[in-house]
N, C-alpha and C positions, 0 to 999 in steps of 0.2 A: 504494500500500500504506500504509496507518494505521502510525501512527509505534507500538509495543508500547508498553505502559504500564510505568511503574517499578514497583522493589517485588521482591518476591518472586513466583517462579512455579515450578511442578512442577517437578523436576530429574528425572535418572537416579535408579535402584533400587540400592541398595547392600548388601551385608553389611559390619557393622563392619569385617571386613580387607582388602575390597575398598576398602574408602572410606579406609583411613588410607594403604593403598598410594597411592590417587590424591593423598589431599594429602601426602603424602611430597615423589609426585613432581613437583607443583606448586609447594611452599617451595620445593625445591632450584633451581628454574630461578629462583627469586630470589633467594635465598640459598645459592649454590652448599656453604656451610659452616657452621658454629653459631657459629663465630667472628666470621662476617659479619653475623648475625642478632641481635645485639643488640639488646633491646628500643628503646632509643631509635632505634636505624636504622630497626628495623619499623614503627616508630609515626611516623617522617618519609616514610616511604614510603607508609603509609596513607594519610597524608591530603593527600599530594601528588596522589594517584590519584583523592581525593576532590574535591578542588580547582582543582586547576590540569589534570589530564588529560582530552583528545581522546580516549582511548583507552578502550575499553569493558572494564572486565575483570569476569568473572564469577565466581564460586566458589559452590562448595556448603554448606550448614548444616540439618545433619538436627534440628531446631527443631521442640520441644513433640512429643517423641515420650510417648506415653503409656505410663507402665511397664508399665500392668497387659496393654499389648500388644505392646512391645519389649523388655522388665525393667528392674530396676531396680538400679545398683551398690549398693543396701544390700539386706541381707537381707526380702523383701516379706512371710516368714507366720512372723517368728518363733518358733523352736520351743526356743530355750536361752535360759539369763538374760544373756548376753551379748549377744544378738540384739537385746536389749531395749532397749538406750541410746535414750532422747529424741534423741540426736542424727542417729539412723535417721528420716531422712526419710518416712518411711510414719508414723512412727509422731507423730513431731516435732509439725504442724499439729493433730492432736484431743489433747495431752496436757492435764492436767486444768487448768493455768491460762492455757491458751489457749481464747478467745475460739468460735473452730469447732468446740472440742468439745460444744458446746450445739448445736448441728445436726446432726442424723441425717447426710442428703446426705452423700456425697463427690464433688466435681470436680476433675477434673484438671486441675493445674494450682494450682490454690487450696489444698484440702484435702490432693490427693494429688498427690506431685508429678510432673515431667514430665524427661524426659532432653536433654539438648542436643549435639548430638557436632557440632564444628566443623574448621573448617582454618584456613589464612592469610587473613588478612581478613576470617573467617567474622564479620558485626557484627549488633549488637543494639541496633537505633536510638534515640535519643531516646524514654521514654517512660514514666511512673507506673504503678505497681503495678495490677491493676481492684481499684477502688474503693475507694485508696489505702491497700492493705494493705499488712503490712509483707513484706519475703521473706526469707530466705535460701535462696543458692545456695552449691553444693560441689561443689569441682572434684577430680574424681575421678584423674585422669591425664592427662599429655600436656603439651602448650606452655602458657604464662602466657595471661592475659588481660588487655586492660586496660581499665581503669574510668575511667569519667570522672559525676563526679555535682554537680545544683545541688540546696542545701538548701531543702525544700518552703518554706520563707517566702517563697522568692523566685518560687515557680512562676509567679506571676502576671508576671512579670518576665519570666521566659524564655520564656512563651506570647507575649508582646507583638514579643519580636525573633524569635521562628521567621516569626510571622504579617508582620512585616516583612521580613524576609528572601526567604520563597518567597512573597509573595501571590498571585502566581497560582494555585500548588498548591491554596493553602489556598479560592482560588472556585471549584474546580472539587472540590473535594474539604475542606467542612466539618468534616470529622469528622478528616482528615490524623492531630492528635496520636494520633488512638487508632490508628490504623492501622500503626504501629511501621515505616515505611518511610522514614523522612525521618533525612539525619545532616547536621549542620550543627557548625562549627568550633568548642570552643572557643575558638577565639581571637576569633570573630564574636564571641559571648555577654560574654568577656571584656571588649571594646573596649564595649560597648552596658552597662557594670556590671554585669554578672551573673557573680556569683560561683562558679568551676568549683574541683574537685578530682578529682586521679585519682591512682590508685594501681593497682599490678601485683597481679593474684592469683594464688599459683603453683599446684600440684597440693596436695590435701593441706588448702587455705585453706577454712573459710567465709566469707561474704559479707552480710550483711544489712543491706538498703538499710530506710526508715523513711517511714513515710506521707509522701503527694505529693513526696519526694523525685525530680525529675526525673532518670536514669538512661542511660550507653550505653556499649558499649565493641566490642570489636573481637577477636579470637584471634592468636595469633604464631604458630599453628602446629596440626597434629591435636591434639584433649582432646577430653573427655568432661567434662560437668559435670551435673548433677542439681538441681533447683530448686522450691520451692515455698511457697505463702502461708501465715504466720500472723495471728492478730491479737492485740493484747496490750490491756488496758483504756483506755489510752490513747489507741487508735483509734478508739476510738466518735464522737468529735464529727468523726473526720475521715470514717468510715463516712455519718454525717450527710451530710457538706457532698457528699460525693459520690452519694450517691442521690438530692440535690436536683439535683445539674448532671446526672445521666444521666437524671432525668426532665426537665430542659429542654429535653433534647439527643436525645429521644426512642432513650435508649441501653437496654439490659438491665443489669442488676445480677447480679455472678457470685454472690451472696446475699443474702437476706431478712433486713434489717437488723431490720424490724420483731419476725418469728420470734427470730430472735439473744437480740433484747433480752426478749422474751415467757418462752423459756425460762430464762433466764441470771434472770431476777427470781422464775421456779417450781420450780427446784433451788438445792441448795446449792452456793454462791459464796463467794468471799472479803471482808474486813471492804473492801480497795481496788475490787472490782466493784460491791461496794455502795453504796460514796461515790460513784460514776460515774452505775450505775443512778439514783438519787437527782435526776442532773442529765439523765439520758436519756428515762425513761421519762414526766415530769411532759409535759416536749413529745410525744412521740408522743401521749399520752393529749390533749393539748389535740386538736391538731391534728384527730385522730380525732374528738371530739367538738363541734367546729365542722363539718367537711365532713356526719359526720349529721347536724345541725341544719339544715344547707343543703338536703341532701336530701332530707330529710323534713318539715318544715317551711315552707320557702320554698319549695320543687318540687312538694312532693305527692305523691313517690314512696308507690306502691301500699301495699307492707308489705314485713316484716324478715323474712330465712328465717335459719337457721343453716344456714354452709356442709354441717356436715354431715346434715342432714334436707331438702338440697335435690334432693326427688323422684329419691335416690337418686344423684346427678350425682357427680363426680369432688371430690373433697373437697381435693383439692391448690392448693397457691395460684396465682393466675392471676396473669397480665399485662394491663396493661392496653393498651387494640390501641391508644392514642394515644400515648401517652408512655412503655408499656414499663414502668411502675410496678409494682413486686411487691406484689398485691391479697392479701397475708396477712392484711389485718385485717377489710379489706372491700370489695365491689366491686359495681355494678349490671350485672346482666342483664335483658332484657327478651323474653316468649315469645314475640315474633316472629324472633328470632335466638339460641336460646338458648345457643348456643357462643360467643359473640360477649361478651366481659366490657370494660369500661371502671371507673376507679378515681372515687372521688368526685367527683374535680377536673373529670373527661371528664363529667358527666352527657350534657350537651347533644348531646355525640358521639357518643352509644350508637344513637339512631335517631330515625326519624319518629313514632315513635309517643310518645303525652303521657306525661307522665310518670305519671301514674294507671296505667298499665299498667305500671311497671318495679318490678322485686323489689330491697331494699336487701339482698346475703347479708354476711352477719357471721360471724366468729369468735369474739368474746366480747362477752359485754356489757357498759355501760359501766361496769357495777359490779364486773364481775369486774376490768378493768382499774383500778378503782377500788385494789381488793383484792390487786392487785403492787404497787402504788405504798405502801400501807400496811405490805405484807411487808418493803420496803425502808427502812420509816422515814420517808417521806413523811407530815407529819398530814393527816390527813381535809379540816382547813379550807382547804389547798390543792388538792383536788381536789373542792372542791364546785359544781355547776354557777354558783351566781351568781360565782363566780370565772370558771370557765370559759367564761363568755359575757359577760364584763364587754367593754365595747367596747373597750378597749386588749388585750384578750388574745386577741378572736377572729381577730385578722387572719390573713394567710396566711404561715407560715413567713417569718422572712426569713435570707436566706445571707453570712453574714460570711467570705468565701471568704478573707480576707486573716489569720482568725486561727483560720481550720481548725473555726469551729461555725455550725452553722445553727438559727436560730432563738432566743426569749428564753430569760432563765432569770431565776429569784427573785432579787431581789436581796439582799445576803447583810447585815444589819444589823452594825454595831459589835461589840453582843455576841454575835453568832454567830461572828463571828471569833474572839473573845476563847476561844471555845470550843474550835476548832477545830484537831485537832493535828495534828503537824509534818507533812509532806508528806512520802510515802515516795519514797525516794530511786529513781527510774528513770534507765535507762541515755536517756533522751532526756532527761530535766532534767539531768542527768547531762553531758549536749554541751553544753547549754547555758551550762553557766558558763565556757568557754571553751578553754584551752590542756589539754593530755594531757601528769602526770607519768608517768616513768617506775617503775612499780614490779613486783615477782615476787610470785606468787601465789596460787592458790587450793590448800589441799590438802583433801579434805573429809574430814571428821569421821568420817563413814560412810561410804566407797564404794558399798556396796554395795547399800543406801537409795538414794541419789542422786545415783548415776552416770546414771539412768534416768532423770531427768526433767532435757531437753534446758532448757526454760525456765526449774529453777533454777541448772543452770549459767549463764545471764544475770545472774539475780539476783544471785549468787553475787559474780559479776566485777562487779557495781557494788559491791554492800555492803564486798567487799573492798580494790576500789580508794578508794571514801569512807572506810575507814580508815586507807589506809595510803597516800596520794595526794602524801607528802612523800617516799615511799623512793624510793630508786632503785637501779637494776640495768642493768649493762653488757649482760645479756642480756635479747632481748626477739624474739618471735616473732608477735607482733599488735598491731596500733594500730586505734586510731579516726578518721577523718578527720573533722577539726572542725573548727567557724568558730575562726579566731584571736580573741585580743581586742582584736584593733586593729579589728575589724569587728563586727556586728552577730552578735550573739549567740541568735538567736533558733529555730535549728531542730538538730536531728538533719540527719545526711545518713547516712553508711557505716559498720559495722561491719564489721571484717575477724577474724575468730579463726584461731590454729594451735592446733591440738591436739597433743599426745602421745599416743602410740598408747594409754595407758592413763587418757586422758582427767582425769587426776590434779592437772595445773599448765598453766595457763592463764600466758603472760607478757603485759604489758603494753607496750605504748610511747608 
């Protein structure tokens, strides 16, 4: 008989009171008392089972239930002004200065979020957000949870000791990181420099972890927690670096970074998405107009269709069958396989037949994309072809995975700095500078205005910790886990908030 494979596998059917009965009665034969259940006991015991135990033990985790098909603990179609709060998860991910809400789509999971009802030991392996987005989860009821998180600068660090640790896993199974079944010690990670932190989330906590922050933690007992992806401007270059590594890696992309950036530069945006755009859309535009030149000029490709006049066909953006690339901008087909799409890069893999036969389909032309770059305040003389095909500019992306961007950008002269003003304060520059004073909090101006929009509460609590980042207060209901300054100061890791039920005063620690 084959040895079963690790991981996760179908369990039993449960109703939520069925299944809290069953891990009830599963804690107690561990913890015959609450008394005995202390988190630090639960979390030596965890990882004793992990590490040291012969013993197989299995538990259940009802993982990535989809609300709009289990529900969802926050109100799903609100219908009063209370229902409204940004902090409602349905609504949270498309609020107007998040990033997803320029995309029609909603996915579960990403856009919309997804439920997680767990038990003892129920764990959530080693693993970064898709496509290094940022999350917050919310733990609705039930036992704690605990976190354990390495801050994205070091990812490259902590990829290098898993791949040492299980190398077998990882030749038999390439893709291991994304497959969220592998949990390995902090104290491994620890011993090899890599930098861990963990903190308890109780009921009641949010949780937002921060691009490629590596991420895992475990349950102490029955909860329920609700979870889903936003993105904030900030993630764009890490949006970047990761559509380049899942088209290495022949991965899917849970979104059309290129779309993102397409509509986010043809609606109104903020003066900070602008400054970004600025540094986003100049590379896609290159890029784009090198791979056409390849294909059409050095290949020979037949002629240009626009997606949507092509002989009526599905105007939706395609994958490319090699590398899985989202062909939003553009993609070749050829009329001997005409369901069959490949991205600029795959020419050669599309078919047998010469390239004189294959159709280039587009979405804009290079002039419309000329004419985003413009809307954004790009000059013209940046995006003119003899720029754009200057031999240092046509090469092919390259991936600075070490400081979260892919590809060049302008270099910024003396007096354009001179220009250039203050940098708006983010809750990820924000970790950066090091250690977390204590201070009390937000009361807002207007409740009523802006209790509703979940991402200026964010804002909110940096602007007001940047003012008042000398006070201090004996009480305190949320911290941030941040690099000390005795270490390297370089990334975000974890966001923990407590709310009050009237979402009014945020505390600090």
């Amino acid at each position: 008989e084959e040895e079963e494979d690790f991981g996760y596998h179908d369990g039993k059917m449960f109703t939520l009171t069925s299944f809290k009965k069953m891990a009830n009665t599963f804690k107690k034969k561990w913890f015959p008392s609450e008394e005995l259940a202390k988190p630090n006991t639960v979390e030596n015991a965890y990882w004793k089972i992990v590490e040291t135990s012969d013993e197989t033990v299995q538990v259940h985790y009802g993982s990535d239930l989809d609300v709009t098909m289990h529900g969802s603990g926050f109100i799903m179609e609100p219908t009063e002004e209370r229902h409204t709060s940004g902090w409602n998860l349905n609504i949270f991910p498309k609020l107007p200065d998040s990033l997803l809400s320029y995309l029609d789509e909603s996915t579960a999971g990403v856009s919309a979020p997804m439920m997680y009802i767990g038990m003892l030991f129920s764990t959530f392996c080693w693993h970064t957000e898709d496509n290094y987005l940022f999350s917050i989860n919310y733990l609705h009821e039930g036992a704690s949870k605990t976190w354990y998180g390495v801050p994205g600068s070091k990812a490259e660090m902590f990829e290098a000791v898993m791949q040492k640790t299980v190398p077998e896993l990882f030749k038999t199974n390439p893709d291991l990181l994304y497959q969220l079944v592998t949990m390995i010690s902090p104290r491994i990670l620890v011993d090899n420099n890599v930098p861990v932190y963990s903190f308890l989330q109780e009921a009641g906590q949010f949780v937002i972890t921060f691009p490629k922050a590596y991420h895992a933690g475990f349950s102490h007992g029955f909860n329920c927690a609700e979870s889903t992806n936003f993105a904030l401007e900030e993630w764009l270059p890490f949006g970047r670096e990761s559509t380049e590594k899942y088209r290495q890696r022949s991965r899917s992309s849970v979104l059309s970074l290129d779309k993102l950036l397409c509509n986010a530069a043809s609606q109104p945006h903020s003066q900070t998405l602008n400054d970004r755009l600025k540094e986003e859309l100049p590379i896609m535009r290159r890029d784009e107009c090198y791979l056409r030149e390849k294909v059409l000029s050095k290949e020979g490709t037949w002629k240009c269709i626009q997606f949507s006049t092509y002989e009526g066909k599905d105007t939706t953006a395609k994958e490319c069958t090699v590398c899985k690339y989202d062909c939003y901008l553009s993609a070749l087909v050829c009329p001997c396989s005409p369901n069959k799409f490949v991205c600029l890069r795959h020419s050669e893999n599309l078919c047998e037949c010469p390239a004189t036969r294959r159709i280039l389909l587009f979405r804009y032309r290079l002039m419309d994309l000329d004419e985003m770059l413009r809307s954004v305040g790009v000059p013209p003389s940046e995006t003119s072809l003899s720029t754009l095909f200057d031999n240092s500019q046509c090469k092919a992306p390259i991936s600075h995975s070490g400081k979260g961007h892919t590809g060049q950008h302008h270099p910024t002269t003396p007096e354009d700095k001179s220009k250039t003003s203050p940098k708006k304060c983010t809750i990820k520059s924000l970790a950066r500078n090091g250690g977390i004073k204590r201070m009390e909090g937000i009361t807002y101006l207007d409740p009523k205005e802006e209790i509703n929009e979940g991402l200026f509460v964010i804002e909110s609590i940096v602007d007001s910790r940047t003012q008042n980042d000398k006070l201090e207060s004996r009480e305190w209901k949320a911290s941030l886990i941040w690099i000390p300054k005795k270490r390297s100061t370089r990334d975000s890791l974890l966001l923990r908030v407590s709310l009050t039920p009237a979402l009014r005063m945020i505390n600090w620690s």
